[in-house]
C-alpha positions as CSV (number, residue, x, y, z in Angstrom):
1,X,0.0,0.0,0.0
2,X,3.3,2.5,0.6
3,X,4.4,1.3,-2.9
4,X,1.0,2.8,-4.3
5,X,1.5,5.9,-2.3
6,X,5.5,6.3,-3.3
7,X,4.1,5.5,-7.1
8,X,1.1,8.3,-6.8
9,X,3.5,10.6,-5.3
10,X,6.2,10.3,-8.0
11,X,3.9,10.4,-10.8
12,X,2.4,13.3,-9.1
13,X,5.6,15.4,-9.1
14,X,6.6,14.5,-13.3
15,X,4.2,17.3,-15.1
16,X,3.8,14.9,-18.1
17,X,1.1,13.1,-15.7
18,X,-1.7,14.6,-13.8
19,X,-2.2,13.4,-9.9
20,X,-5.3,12.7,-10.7
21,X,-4.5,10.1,-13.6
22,X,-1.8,8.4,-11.5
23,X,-4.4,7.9,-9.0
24,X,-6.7,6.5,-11.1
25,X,-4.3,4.1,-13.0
26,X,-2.9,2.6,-9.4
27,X,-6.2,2.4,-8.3
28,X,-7.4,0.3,-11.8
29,X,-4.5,-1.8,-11.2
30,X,-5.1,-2.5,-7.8
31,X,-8.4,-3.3,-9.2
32,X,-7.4,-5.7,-11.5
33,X,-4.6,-7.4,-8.7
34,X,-7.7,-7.9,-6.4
35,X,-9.7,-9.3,-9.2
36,X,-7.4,-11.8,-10.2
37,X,-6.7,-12.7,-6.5
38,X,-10.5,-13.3,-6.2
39,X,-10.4,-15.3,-9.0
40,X,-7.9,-17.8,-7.9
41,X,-9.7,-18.0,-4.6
42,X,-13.1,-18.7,-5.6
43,X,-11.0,-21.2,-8.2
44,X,-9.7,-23.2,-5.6
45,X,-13.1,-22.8,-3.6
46,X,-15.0,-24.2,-6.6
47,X,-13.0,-27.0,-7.4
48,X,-13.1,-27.9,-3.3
49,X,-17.1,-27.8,-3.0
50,X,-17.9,-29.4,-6.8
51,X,-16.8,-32.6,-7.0
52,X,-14.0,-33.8,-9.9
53,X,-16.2,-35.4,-12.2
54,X,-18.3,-32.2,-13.0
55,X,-15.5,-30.5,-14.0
């Protein structure tokens, strides 16, 4: 969570990117990290519950 802040705060300071952008694209990739974290999860969830011949 430091990392995002460090990342926000040097994007913040180039004048090529707006804060506001930075912020947005950390935020869509921690998005996408949590997504494919959840995924896994209810991967591993799915294949415990349904038995192997379903799949």
């Amino acid at each position: 969570m430091i990392l995002c802040y460090m990342i926000v705060f040097h994007f913040s300071r180039t004048p090529c990117v707006p804060p506001f952008t930075a912020l947005m694209l950390v935020t869509g990739l921690g998005l996408v990290v949590f997504f494919m974290a959840w995924l896994s999860v209810a991967r591993e969830v799915w294949s415990a519950l349904v038995p192997s011949q379903w799949v």
